[in-house]
N, C-alpha and C positions, 0 to 999 in steps of 0.2 A: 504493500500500500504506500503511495507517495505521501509525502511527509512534506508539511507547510507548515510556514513560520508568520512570527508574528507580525503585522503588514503595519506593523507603526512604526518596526526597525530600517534603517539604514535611510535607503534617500526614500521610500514608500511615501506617497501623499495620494491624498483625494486627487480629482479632477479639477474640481475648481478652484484648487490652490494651484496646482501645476499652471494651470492660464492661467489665473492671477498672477503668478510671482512671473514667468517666463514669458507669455505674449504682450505684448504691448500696441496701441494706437501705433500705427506707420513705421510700422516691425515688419520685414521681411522673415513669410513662414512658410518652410517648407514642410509638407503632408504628403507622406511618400509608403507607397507600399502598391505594386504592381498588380490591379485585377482581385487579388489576394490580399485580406488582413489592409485593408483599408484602414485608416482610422478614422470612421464617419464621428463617435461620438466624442472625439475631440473636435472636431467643426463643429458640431453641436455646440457643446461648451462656449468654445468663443463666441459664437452667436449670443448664446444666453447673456454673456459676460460685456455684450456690444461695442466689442471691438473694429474700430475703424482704420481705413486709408492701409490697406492691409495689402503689401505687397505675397502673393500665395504663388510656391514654387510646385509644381507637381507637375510630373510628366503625362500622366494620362489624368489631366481635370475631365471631372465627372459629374455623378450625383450632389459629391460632398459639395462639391466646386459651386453646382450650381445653385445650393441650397444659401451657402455664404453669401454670395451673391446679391442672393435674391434678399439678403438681411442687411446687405447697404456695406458689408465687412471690407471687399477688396475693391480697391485701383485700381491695382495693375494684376496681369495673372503673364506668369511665365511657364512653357507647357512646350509638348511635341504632341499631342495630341488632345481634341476633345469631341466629345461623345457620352453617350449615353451606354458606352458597353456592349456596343452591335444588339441593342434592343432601342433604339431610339435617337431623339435627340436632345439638346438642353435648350428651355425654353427659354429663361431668362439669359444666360450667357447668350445665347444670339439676337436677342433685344436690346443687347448693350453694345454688343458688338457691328449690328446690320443697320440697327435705326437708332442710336444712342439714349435708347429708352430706358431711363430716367436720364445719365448720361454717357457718355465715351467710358470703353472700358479699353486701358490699356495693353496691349498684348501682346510679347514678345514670342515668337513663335521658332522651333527648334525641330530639327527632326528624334527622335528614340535615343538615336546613338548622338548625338550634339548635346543632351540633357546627362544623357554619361559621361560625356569627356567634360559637361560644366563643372559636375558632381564630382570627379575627379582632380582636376585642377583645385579646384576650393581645396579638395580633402588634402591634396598636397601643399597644398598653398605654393602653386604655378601660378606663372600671371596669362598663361593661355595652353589651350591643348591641341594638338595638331591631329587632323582628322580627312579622313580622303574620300570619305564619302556623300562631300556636296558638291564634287565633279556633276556638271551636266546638272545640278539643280537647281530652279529659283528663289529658294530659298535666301541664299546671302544676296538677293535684288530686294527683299522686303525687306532683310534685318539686319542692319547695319553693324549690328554686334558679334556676326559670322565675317570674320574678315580674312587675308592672305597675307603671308608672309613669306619672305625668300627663305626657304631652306638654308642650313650653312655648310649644309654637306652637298658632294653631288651626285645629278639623279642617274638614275642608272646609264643612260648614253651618254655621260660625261657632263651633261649640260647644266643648267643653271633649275631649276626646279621652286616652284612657290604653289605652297599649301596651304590651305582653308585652316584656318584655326577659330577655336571659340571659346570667349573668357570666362574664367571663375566662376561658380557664385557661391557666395557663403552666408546662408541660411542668418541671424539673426536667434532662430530657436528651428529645429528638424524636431518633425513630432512622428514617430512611426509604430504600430502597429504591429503583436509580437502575440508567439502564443503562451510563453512563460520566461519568467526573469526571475535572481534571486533577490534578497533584500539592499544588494551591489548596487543592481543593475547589470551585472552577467546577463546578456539577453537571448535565447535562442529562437530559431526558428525554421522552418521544416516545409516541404511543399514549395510554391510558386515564391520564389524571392525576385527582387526587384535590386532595386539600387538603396536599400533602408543606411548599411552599412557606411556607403560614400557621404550618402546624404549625412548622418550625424556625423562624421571627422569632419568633412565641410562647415557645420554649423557653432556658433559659439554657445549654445548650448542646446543640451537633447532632451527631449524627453519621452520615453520607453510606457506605452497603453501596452497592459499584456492580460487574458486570459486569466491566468494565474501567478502566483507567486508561491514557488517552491524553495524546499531547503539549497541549501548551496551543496552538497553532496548532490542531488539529484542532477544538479549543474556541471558539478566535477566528473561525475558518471560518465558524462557525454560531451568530451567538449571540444568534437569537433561540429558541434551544433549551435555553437554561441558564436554569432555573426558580429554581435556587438559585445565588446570587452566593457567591463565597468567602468573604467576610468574615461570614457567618453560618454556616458549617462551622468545625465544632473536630477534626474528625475524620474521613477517608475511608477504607474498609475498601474492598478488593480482594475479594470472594466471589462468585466464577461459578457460577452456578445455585443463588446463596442466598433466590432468591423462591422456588424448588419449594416447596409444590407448586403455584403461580401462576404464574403467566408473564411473564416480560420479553419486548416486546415487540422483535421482528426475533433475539432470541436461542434461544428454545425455549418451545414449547406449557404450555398449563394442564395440570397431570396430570386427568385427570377420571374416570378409574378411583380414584385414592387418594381424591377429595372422596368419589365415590360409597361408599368402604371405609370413611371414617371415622365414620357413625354407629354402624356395628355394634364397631369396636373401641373406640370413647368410652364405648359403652354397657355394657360389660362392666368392672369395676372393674381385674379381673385381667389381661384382657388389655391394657387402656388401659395397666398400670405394665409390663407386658412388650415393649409398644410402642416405652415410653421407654427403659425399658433397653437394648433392643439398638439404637435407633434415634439417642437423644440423648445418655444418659448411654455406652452401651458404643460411641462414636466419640470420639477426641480433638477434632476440629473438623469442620468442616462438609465442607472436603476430605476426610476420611475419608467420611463420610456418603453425598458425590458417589460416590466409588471404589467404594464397597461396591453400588450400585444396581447399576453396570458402563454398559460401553459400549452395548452393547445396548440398555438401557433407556432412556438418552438419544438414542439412535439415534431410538427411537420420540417423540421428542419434537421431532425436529430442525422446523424450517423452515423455507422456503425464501425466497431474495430477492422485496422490494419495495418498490424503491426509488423513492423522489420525486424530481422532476424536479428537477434543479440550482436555486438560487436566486443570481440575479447582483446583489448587495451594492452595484457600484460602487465605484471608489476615483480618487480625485484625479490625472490626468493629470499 
């Protein structure tokens, strides 16, 4: 039986102490976790906590994205893609973006892999990253922050060669999504990963939403599963089933009726703020939120074991 520890020790806090102490008004925030382990109800949170002029980093802006949004939280969004998850689209991000409704949403646009060499750079603290795959793309026509540099070496037929490069960025607070941590911030994670890892060394500070919180032996057990080291965590949040409507993997399913629901309720003004009202702002926290769906509805989400074979580590006789 796994063995959990007391969640008042080490960096352990609430949620709305975490955005309290670490988001701030015209704070660049990155919310990173690919498809998988979203951290929707930390967007939540800031919402509640109504945060403004919010520069928001994430590579695939989404739901979360557009929920923020739609609460007045971001400026600018910086992204390689947005979407609704190949079940739609976002209603209010393209009202801000097509007709500046309410007004201009700022948007720096990158492709997959230009959001991983940003992510990278930061994390090394490079002042650019060199990348060859915006050959033949329009991309550096619209974003002047994808730019070209001469090589200082040369290209293979001897010549002189210049490469697309694209600069830093360093988060402000990286908030990512996880399925357990110790009371450290030892973070692991398992199934579909993303770029969580880059994004917090990039960031001046992190903070780790996990599933659970287990003992640190359960951490040491396996540790080639801890993506994030504790000394890059400032912060670990305890919230169970705060990827909904994404999925933690071995914990509960993708909703994919809600993906499938939310172009039609993005799309409508009125019911997008009715949404939020009884869904983000009329819940105290995220637990509320869980409670209110019920048992039933997580029922439908459960599932079931499938576990991987032991791994034997070794230890010194």
């Amino acid at each position: 039986m796994r063995r959990t520890v007391d969640r008042t020790a080490g960096k352990v806090m609430s949620m709305r102490e975490a955005v309290a102490t670490f988001v701030h008004d015209g704070d660049t925030v990155s919310l990173e976790g690919f498809t998988h382990l979203v951290p929707t109800a930390a967007g939540h949170e800031i919402i509640r906590q109504g945060r403004r002029d919010l520069t928001v980093v994430r590579m695939t802006a989404d739901i979360v994205v557009d929920q923020m949004l739609a609460a007045g939280c971001v400026t600018r969004l910086v992204s390689s893609f947005v979407g609704n998850s190949s079940a739609g689209s976002l209603g209010k991000l393209r009202r801000r973006i097509e007709h500046a409704d309410p007004e201009p949403l700022a948007f720096e646009e990158y492709s997959h892999y230009g959001m991983v060499c940003r992510y990278l750079a930061g994390a090394q603290r490079l002042p650019f990253y060199p990348l060859r795959s915006y050959a033949g793309s329009d991309l550096p026509a619209v974003n002047p922050g994808i730019r070209q540099v001469v090589s200082p070496y040369p290209a293979a037929d001897g010549g002189t060669e210049r490469i697309h490069v694209v600069p830093p960025v360093n988060p402000d607070v990286t908030i990512v999504h996880a399925q357990r941590a110790d009371r450290r911030g030892n973070t692991q994670i398992w199934g579909l990963t993303g770029v969580q890892a880059e994004a917090v060394y990039a960031a001046g500070k992190a903070v780790v939403v996990v599933e659970e919180l287990v003992a640190d032996e359960v951490v040491r057990s396996d540790p080639n599963r801890t993506l994030i080291p504790a000394h890059a965590v400032d912060a670990v949040v305890v919230c169970p089933r705060g990827a909904h409507p994404s999925f933690a993997q071995g914990y509960y399913d993708r909703d994919n009726a809600f993906y499938r629901s939310w172009s039609a309720i993005s799309k409508d003004p009125a019911r997008l703020r009715a949404w939020l009202a009884e869904w983000v702002y009329g819940t105290a926290d995220h637990a509320e939120y869980v409670a209110r769906l019920g048992e039933g509805f997580w029922a439908g989400l459960a599932v079931g074991e499938a576990l991987s074979e032991p791994v034997n580590y070794g230890r010194r006789l």
